[in-house]
N, C-alpha and C positions, 0 to 999 in steps of 0.2 A: 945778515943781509948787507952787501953793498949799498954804501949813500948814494944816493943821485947828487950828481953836481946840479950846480944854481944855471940857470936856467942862458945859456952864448947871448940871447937877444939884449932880454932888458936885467940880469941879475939876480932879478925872483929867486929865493930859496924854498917857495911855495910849490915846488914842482910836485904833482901828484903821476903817481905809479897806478894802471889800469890792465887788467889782465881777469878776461870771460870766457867761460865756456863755451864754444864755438860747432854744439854739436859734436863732439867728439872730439876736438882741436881747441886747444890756448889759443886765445890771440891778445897779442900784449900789445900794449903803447903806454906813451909819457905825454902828459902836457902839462903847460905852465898856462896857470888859472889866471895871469898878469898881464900877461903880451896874448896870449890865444894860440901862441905856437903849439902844434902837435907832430907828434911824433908813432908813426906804427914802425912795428918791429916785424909784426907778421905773426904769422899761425904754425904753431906748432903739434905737433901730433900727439897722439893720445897716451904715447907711453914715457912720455914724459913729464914730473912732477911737476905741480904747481911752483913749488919753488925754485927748481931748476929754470923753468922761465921765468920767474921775478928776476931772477940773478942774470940771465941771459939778455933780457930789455933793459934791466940796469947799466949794464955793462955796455950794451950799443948805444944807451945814452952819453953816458960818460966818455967814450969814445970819440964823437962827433963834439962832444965839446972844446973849443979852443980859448 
């Protein structure tokens, strides 16, 4: 598993990783339990593994962080 980077706002390393079955689709997001920032990533489809989208929400987190 990719780490989540700490959190652009307030540095939080508490950042919690969230991804549900959406009816037939993932849908993923990140937030940090410290500032309230969230983050969706969006829904993905059903032929896709659960962990494939952990790694894909991961990743747009880590992204967006500067």
């Amino acid at each position: 598993m990719v780490k989540l980077k700490p959190c652009p706002f307030c540095g939080s390393n508490e950042i919690k990783l969230s991804i549900h079955d959406a009816g037939g689709w993932w849908d993923g997001g990140v937030t940090c339990p410290t500032c309230g920032i969230g983050f969706k990533d969006g829904l993905y489809g059903s032929g896709i593994s659960i962990d494939d989208v952990e790694k894909l929400v991961t990743e747009s987190w880590n992204r967006r962080y500067k």
